[in-house]
C-alpha positions as CSV (number, residue, x, y, z in Angstrom):
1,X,19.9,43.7,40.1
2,X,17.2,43.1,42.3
3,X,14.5,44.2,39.0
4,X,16.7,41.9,37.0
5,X,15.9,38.8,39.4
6,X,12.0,39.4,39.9
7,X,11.6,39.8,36.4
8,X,13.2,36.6,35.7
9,X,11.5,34.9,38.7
10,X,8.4,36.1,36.7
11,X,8.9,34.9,33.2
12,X,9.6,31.4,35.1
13,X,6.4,31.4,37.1
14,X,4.4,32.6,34.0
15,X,6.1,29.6,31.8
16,X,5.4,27.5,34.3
17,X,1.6,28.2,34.8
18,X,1.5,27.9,30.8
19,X,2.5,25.1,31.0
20,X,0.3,23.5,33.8
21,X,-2.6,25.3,32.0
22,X,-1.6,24.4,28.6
23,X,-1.0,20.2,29.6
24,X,-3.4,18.8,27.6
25,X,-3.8,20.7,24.5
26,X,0.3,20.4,23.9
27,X,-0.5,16.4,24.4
28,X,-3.0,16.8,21.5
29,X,-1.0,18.5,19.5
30,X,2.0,16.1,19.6
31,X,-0.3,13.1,19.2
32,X,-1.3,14.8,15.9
33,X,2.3,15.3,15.0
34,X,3.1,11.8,15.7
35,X,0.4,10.9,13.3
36,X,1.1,13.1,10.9
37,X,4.9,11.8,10.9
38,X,3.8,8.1,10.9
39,X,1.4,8.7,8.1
40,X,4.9,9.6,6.2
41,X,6.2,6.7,7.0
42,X,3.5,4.0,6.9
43,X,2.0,4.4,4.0
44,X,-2.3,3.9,4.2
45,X,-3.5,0.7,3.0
46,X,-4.8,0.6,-0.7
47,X,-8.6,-1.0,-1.1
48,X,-8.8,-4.5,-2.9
49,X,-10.9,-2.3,-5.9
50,X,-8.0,0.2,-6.5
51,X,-5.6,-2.8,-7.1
52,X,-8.3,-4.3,-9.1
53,X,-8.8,-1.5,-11.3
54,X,-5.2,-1.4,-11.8
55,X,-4.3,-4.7,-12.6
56,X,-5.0,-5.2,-16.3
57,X,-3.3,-2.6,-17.2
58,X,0.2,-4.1,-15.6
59,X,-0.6,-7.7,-16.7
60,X,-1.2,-6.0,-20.3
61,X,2.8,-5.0,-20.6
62,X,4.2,-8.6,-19.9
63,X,1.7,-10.9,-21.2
64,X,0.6,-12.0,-24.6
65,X,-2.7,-13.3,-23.1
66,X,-3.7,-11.4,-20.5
67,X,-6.9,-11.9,-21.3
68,X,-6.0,-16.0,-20.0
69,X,-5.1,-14.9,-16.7
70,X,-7.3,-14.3,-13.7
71,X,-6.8,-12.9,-10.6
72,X,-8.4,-12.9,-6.7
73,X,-7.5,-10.4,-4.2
74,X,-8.3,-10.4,-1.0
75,X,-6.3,-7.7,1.1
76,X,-3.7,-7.1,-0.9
77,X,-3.4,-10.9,-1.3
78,X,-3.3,-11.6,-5.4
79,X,-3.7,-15.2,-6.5
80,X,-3.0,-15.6,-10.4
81,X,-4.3,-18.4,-12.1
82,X,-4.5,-19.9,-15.9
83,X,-2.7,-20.7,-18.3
84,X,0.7,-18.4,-19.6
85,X,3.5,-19.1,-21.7
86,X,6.6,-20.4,-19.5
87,X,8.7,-17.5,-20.5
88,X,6.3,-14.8,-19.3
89,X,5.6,-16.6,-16.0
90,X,8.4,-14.9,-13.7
91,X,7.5,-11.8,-15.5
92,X,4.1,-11.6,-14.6
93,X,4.4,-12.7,-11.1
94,X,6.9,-9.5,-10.5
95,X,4.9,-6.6,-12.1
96,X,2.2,-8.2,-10.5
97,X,3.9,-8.2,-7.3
98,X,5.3,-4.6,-8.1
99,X,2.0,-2.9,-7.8
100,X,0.8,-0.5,-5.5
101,X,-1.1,-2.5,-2.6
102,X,-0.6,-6.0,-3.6
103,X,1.5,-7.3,-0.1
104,X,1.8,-10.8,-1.6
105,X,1.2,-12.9,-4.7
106,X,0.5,-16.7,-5.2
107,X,1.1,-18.2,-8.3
108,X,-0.9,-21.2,-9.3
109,X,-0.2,-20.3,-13.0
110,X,0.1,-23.6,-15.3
111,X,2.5,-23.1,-18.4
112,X,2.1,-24.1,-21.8
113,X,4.3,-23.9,-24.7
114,X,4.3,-21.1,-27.9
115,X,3.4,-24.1,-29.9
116,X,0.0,-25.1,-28.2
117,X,-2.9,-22.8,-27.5
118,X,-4.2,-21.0,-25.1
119,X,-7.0,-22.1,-23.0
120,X,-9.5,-19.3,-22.8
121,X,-10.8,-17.6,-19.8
122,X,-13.6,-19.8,-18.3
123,X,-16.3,-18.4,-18.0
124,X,-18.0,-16.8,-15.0
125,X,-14.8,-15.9,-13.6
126,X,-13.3,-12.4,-13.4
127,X,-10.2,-11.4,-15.9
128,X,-8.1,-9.3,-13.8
């Protein structure tokens, strides 16, 4: 009983001075683990380029012009302008708004009707 008793006293003490030893290191590690589950969660941001480079391509499946439309981004910020057709407006402001990175979307869009044209892009602006 008595072998029984020291042994366990042992293990303890041994645990123990792991432990004590082994402080810091196990506060690393959790601090990684805790960024590692947060990373998970929190998705990283996405650079102003990336949405960029991205943004044609969704503006291409919803409007006629696309080519009418520009856009500025600044952190994840997208502010549309020109001129669309009124029944494409809401349409482009959600896919627009439904892309990766974009956190908000200002619309400044003027409409015009199917029946008169399309002002162009002006020029010395980017086409988004």
């Amino acid at each position: 009983m008595r072998h029984r008793v020291r042994a366990a006293l042992a293990l303890g003490a041994g645990i123990a001075l792991l432990l004590l030893l082994d402080w810091r290191s196990s506060r690393r590690r959790g601090k990684r683990l805790t960024r590692g589950l947060l990373d998970l969660v929190r998705p990283r941001p996405i650079s102003d380029a990336t949405i960029e480079a991205h943004g044609p391509a969704k503006l291409e499946r919803v409007a006629s012009h696309p080519e009418a439309i520009h856009a500025a981004i600044e952190h994840g910020c997208v502010v549309l302008s020109g001129e669309v057709e009124t029944h494409e407006r809401a349409a482009i402001v959600k896919e627009v708004a439904r892309a990766r990175g974009v956190d908000s979307v200002v619309d400044i869009m003027t409409e015009h009707h199917g029946d008169a044209p399309a002002v162009p892009p002006a020029l010395g602006h980017d086409v988004w």
